[in-house]
C-alpha positions as CSV (number, residue, x, y, z in Angstrom):
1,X,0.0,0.0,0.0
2,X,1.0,3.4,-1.2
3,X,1.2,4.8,2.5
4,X,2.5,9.0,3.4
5,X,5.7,8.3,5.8
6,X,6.1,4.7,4.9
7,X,9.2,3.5,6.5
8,X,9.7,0.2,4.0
9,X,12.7,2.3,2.0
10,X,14.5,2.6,5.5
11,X,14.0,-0.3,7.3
12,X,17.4,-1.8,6.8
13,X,18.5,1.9,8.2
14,X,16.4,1.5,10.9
15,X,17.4,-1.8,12.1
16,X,21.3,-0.7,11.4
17,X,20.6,2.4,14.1
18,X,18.7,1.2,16.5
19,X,20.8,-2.2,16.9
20,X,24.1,0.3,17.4
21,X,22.0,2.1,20.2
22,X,20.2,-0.8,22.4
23,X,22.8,-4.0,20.7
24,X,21.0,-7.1,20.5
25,X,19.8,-6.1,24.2
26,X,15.9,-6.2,24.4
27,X,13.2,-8.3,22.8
28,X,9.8,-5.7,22.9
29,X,9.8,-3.7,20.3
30,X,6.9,-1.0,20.8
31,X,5.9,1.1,17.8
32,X,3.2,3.4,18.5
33,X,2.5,5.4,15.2
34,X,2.0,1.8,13.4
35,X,0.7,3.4,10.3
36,X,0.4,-0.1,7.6
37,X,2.7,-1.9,10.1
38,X,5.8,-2.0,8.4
39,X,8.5,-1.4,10.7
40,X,6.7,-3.8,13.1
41,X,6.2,-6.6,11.0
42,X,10.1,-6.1,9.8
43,X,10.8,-6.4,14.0
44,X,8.5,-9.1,14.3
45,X,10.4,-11.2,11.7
46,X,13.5,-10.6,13.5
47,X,12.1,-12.3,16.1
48,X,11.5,-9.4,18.3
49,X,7.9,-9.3,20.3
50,X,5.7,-6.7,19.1
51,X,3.8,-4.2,20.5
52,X,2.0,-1.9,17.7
53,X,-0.9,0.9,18.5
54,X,-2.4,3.4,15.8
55,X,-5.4,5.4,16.3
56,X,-6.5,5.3,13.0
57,X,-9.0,1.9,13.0
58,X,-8.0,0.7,9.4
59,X,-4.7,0.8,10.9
60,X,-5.5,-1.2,13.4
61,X,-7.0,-3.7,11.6
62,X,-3.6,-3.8,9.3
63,X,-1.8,-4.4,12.5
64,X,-4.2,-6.9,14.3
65,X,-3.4,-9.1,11.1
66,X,0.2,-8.7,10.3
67,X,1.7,-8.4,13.9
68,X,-1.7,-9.9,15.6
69,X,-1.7,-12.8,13.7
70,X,0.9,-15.3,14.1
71,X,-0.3,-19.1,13.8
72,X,-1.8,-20.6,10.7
73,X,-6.0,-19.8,10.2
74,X,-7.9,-22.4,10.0
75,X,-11.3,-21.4,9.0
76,X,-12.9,-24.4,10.9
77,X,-16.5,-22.5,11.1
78,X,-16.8,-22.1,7.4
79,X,-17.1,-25.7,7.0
80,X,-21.0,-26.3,6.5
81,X,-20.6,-23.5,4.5
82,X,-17.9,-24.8,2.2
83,X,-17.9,-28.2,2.2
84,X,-14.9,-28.8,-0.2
85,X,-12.9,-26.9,2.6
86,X,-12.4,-29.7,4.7
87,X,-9.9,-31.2,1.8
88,X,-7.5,-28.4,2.0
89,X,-4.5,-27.8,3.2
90,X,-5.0,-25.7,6.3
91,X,-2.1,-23.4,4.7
92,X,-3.8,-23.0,1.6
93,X,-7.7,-22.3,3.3
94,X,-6.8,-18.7,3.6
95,X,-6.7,-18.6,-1.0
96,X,-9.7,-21.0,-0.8
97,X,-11.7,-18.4,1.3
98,X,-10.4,-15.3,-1.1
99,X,-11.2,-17.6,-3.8
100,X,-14.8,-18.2,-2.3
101,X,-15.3,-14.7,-1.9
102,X,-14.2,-13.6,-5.0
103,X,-17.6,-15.1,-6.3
104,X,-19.6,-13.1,-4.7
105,X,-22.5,-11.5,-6.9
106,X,-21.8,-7.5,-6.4
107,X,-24.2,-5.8,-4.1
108,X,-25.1,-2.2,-4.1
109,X,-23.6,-1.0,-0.8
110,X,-22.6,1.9,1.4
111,X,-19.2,1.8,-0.9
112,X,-21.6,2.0,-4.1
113,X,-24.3,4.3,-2.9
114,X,-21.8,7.0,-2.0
115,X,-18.3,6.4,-3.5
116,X,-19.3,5.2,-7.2
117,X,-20.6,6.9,-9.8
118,X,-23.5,4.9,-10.7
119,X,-24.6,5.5,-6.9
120,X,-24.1,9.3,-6.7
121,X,-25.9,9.7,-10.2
122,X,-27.8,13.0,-9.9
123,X,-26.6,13.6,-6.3
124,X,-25.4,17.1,-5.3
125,X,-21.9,15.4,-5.1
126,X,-21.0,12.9,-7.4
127,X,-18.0,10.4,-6.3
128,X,-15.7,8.3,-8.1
129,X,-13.7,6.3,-5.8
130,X,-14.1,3.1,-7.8
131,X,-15.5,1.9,-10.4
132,X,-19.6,0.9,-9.9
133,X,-18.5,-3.0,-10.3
134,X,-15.7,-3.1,-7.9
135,X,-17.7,-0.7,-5.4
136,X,-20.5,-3.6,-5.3
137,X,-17.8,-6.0,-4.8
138,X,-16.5,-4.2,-2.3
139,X,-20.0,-4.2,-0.1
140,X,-20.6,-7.6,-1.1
141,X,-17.3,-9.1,0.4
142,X,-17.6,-6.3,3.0
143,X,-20.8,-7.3,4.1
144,X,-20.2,-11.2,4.2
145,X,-17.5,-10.9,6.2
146,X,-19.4,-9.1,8.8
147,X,-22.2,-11.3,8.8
148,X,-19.8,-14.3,9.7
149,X,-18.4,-12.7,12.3
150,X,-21.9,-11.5,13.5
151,X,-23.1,-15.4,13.3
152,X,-19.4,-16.7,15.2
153,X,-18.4,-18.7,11.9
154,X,-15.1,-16.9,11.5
155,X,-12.7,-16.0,14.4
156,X,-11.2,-12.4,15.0
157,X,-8.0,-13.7,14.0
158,X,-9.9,-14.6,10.2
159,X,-12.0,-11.8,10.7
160,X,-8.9,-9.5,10.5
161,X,-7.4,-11.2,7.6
162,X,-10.1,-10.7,5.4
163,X,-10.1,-7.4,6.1
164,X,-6.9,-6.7,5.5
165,X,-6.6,-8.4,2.3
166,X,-10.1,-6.7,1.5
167,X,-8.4,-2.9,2.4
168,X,-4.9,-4.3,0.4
169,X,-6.4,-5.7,-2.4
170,X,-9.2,-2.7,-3.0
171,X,-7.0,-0.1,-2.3
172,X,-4.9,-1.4,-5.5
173,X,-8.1,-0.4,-7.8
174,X,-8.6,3.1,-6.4
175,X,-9.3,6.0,-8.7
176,X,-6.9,8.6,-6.7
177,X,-3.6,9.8,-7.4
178,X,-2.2,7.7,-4.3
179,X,-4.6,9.4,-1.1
180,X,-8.7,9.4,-0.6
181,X,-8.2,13.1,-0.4
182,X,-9.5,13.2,-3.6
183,X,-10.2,11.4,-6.6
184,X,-10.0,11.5,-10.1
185,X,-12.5,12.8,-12.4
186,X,-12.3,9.8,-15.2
187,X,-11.7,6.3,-14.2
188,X,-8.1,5.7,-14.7
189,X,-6.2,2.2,-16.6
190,X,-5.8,0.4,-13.1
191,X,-9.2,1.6,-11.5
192,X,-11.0,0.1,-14.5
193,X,-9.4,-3.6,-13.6
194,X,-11.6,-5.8,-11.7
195,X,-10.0,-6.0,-8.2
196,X,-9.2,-9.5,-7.0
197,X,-9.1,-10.5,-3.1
198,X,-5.8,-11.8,-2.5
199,X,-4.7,-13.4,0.4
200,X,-2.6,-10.9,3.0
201,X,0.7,-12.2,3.9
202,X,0.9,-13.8,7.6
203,X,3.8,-14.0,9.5
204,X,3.8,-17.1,11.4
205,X,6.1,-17.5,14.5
206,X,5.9,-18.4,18.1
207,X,5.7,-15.1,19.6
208,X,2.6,-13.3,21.4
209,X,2.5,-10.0,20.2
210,X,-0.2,-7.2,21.4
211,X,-2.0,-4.1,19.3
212,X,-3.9,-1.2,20.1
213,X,-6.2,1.1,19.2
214,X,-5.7,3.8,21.0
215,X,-4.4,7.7,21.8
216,X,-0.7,7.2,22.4
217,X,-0.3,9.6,24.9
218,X,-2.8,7.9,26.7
219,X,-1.1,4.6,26.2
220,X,2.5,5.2,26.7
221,X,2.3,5.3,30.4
222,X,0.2,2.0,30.4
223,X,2.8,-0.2,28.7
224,X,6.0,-1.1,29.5
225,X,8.6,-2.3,26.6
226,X,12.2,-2.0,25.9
227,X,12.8,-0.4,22.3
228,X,9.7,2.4,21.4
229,X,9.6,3.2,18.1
230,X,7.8,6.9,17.2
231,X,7.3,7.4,13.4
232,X,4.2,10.9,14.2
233,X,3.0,12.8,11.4
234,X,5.4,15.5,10.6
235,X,3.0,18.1,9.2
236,X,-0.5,19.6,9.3
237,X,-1.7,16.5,7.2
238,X,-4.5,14.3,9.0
239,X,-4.6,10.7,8.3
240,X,-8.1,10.6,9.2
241,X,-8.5,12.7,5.8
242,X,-6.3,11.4,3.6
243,X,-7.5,7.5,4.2
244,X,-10.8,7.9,5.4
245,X,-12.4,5.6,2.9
246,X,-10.2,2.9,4.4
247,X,-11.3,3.8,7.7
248,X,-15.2,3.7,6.5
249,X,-14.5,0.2,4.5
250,X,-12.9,-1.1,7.8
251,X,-15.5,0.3,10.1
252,X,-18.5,-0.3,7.4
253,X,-20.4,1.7,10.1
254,X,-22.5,3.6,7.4
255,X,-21.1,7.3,8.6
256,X,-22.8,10.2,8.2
257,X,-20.7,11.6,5.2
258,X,-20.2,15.1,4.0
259,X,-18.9,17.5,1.1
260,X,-17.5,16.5,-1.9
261,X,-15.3,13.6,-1.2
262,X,-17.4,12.1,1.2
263,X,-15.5,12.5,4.5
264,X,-16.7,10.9,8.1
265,X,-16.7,13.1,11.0
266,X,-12.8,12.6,12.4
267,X,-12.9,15.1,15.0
268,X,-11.9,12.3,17.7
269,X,-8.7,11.0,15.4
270,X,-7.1,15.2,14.8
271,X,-3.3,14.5,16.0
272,X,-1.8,17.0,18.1
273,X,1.6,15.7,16.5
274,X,0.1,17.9,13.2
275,X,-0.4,21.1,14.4
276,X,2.6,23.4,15.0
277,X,1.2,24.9,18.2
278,X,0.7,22.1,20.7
279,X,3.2,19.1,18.8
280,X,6.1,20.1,20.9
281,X,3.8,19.6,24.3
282,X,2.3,16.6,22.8
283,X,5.7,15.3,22.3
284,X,7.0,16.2,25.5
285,X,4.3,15.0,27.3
286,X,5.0,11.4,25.5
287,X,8.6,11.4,26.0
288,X,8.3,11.5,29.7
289,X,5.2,8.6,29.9
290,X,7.2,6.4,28.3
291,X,8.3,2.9,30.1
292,X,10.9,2.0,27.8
293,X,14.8,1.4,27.7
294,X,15.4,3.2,24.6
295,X,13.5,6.0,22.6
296,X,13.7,6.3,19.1
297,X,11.9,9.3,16.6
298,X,11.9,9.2,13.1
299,X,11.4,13.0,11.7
300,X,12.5,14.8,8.6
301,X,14.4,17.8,8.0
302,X,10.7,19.2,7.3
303,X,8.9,18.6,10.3
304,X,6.9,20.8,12.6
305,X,9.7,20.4,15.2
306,X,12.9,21.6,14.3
307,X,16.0,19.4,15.2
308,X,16.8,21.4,18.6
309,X,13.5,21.0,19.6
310,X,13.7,17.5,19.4
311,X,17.0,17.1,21.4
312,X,15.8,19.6,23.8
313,X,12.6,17.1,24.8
314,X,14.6,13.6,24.2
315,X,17.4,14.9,26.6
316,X,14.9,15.3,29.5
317,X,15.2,11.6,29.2
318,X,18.7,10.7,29.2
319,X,21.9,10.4,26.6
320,X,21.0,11.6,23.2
321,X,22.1,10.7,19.2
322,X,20.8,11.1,16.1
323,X,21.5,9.3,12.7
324,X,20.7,10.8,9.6
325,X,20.0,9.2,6.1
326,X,18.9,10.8,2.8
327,X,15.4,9.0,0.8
328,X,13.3,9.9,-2.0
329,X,10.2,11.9,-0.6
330,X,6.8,10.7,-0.7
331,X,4.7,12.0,-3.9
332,X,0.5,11.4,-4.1
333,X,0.7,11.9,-7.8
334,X,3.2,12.0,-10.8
335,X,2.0,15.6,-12.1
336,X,5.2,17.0,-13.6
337,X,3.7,20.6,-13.2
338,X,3.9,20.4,-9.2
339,X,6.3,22.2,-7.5
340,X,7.7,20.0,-4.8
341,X,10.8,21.8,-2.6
342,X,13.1,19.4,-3.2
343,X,13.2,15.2,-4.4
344,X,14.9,14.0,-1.5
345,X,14.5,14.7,2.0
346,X,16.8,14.1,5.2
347,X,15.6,11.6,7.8
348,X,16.3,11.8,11.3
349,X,16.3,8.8,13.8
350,X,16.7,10.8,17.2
351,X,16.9,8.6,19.9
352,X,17.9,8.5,23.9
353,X,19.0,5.7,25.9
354,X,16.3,6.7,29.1
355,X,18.0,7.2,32.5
């Protein structure tokens, strides 16, 4: 997924740093702005136990999955339903499920009836998210899933791999430029390809690992851990805004939408860290919760916070370092005409080793 402040260019980086910091010496790795879960799925294959928290809910339902989830799924409950599921291989259920689901006869939706064309026909706003067939198979899969977790046939373990391999696989077909801050006015090539559910990767090993869906200034004082990871938002830019028809697939709650690209009320998921009068208190406030060995911030040269008044907070902590490392910065569209400040930007990974 095409994510703003994905870390999946730096994760060797990462790793590099924060191994020269804390050695081989802890086994919890916390990271509390989880976004798609990419840095904790990378520490959860080193072996590390994981703990990841994200306020955004699609978020957390990425997480639950790829750092939740770590035995095979069975998909005992689905049995009656699928008979020839008995005969497979209990590592190859999760594609016979997809598979299953993938023959579902489209529906007209939430999805449809506000994010497709054919549904906002003649509507004050009209939406193109997706294309009117893979907005009905969107609600279709959406709504099956639901109703065998509402009927106990599916465990939350399942539950949350279908859903992320529903947000994954739809997300592909979108007709935006990379973001649901907007979208496109005609369908473009790879929104007018039928999506197909594929299977989410799952991470199998023998570890118990936890994730949250919470504030994580509220949490940070609740949990203890050894290594905390913070990747925040470094601008004004709100998630909620930018992915909320993930949130709204992921919820399927049936919002009460507004304007012209459709946005659910997000007033409860604003972060502080995006607003350039209360980040630094936010962040302070954080820093001095946490119940960790070792604190580490990734920020750019372009953030809210300046470089000194990160050290200045971090040092309330203990002894403080920074590496630096140079990446290609993150673009929501290819438009040639745009005028971005520069192409690459300069990453920071602060950290302090807490006194």
């Amino acid at each position: 997924m095409n994510y703003i402040g994905s870390k999946l260019s730096l994760l060797d980086f990462l790793e590099k740093s924060i191994d020269k910091v804390a050695g081989k010496d802890y086994s919890v790795f916390c990271d509390f702005f989880a976004g798609t879960g990419a840095v904790g799925l990378h520490f959860k294959k080193q072996g590390h136990q994981v703990y990841a928290n994200d306020v955004q809910y699609y978020s957390y339902v990425l997480n639950r999955h790829y750092i939740g989830n770590h035995r095979e799924l069975t998909f005992k409950g689905l049995a009656n339903e699928m008979p020839d599921l008995k005969k497979v291989d209990v590592g190859q259920r999760k594609n016979f499920v997809c598979d299953y689901l993938n023959g579902l006869k489209g529906v007209s939706g939430f999805i449809f009836k506000n994010y497709c064309l054919g549904g906002t026909q003649g509507q004050h706003y009209q939406r193109q998210y997706f294309s009117d067939e893979n907005g009905q198979r969107c609600d279709a899969i959406r709504m099956k899933i639901e109703n065998w977790k509402e009927q106990k046939k599916i465990t939350d373990d399942e539950y949350y791999f279908l859903l992320t391999s529903l947000l994954e696989s739809v997300d592909k077909q979108a007709n935006t430029a990379s973001v649901y801050g907007a979208f496109l006015k005609k369908l473009k090539q790879s929104a007018q390809k039928l999506f197909v559910l594929k299977p989410a990767q799952l991470i199998i090993n023998e570890q118990s690992h936890k994730v949250f869906n919470e504030d994580i200034n509220d949490l940070a004082g609740k949990i203890q851990g050894d290594v905390l990871y913070l990747d925040p938002p470094y601008n004004h830019r709100q998630y909620a805004t930018n992915y909320h028809m993930l949130e709204t697939i992921a919820k399927y709650d049936d919002p009460q939408i507004h304007g012209k690209t459709g946005l659910r009320d997000y007033e409860s998921q604003k972060s502080l860290y995006c607003s350039r009068s209360k980040v630094k208190q936010a962040f302070k406030d954080l820093i001095l919760k946490a119940k960790v060995k070792y604190i580490f911030l990734s920020y750019n040269n372009e953030g809210l916070m300046t470089p000194a008044d990160v050290k200045e907070i971090m040092s309330l902590r203990g002894k403080y370092g920074v590496f630096t490392q140079e990446y290609g910065r993150f673009k929501a569209d290819t438009d040639q005409k745009r005028d971005y400040k520069a192409k690459k930007t300069l990453e920071y990974l602060h950290y302090v080793i807490c006194q």
